[in-house]
N, C-alpha and C positions, 0 to 999 in steps of 0.2 A: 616147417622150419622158419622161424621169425630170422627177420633181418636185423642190421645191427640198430638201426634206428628202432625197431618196433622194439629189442631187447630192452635198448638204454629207455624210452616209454615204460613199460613194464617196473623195469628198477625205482623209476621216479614213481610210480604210481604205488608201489609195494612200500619205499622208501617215506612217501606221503601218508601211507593209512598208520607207521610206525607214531605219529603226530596228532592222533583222532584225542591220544587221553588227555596231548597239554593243549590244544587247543579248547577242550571242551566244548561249550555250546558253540563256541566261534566257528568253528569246523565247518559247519553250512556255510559259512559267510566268506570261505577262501579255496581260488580256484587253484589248482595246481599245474602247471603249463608245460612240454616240453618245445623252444623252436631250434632251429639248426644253427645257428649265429644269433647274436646281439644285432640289433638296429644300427646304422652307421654315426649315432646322434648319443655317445657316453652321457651319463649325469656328471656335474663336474666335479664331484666326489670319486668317482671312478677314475680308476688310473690302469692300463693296459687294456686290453680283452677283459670284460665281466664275466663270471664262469653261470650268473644267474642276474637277475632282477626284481624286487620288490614293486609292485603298484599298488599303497594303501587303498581302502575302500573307500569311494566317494560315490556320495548318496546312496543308491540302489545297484550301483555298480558293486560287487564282492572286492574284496580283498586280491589281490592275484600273483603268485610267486613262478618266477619263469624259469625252468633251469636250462641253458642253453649248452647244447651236446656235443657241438665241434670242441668247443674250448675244454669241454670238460674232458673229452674222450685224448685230446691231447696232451691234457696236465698227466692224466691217469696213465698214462703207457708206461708198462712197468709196474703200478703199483695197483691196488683193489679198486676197482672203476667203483663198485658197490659200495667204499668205503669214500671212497672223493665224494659221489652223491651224496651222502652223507651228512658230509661236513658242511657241504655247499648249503643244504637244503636245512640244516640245525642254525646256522648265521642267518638267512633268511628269516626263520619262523621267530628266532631270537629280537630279530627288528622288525617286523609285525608286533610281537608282544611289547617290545620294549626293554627287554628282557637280557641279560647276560647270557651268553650263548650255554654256558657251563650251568643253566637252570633249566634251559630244553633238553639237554642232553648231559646229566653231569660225569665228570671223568668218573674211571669205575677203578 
């Protein structure tokens, strides 16, 4: 029996391979991260609790997208934790790419 943190791991990780086709070759070059809380140090674009974080790639360092699980597991009470991931991690890859969110993921 995984625990909730090993579940919501899993999700992110399931939820990540969902990104292998628009990534394409870039795929190798971005890490997928899950930690428990954000760092106490917001970007100052950020405003509340961040539910994730972007660190573009510099030099030889990969690309790396954090999705952080307190925050997330909080917003989600009540609605599809799978689907908060989701959305979290589609904004993310969106600003990696540069991209309008509704191109990584278009409405259906």
């Amino acid at each position: 029996m995984a625990t909730r943190a090993e579940a919501f791991d899993d999700l992110v990780i399931d939820t990540a391979q969902r990104f292998r086709g628009v990534l394409g070759r870039r795929w190798g070059d971005v890490e997928f991260a899950v930690e428990d809380i954000p760092p106490s140090d917001p970007q100052g674009w950020e405003e509340g609790v961040p539910l994730a974080r972007l660190w573009p790639q510099q030099g030889l360092l990969p690309a790396r997208i954090v999705v952080y699980r307190r925050p997330v597991e909080t917003i989600s009470r009540g609605a599809d934790q799978a689907e908060v991931v989701h959305e979290v991690m589609v904004e993310q890859v969106a600003r990696l790419l540069g991209v309008d969110p509704d191109e990584v993921d278009p409405p259906r």
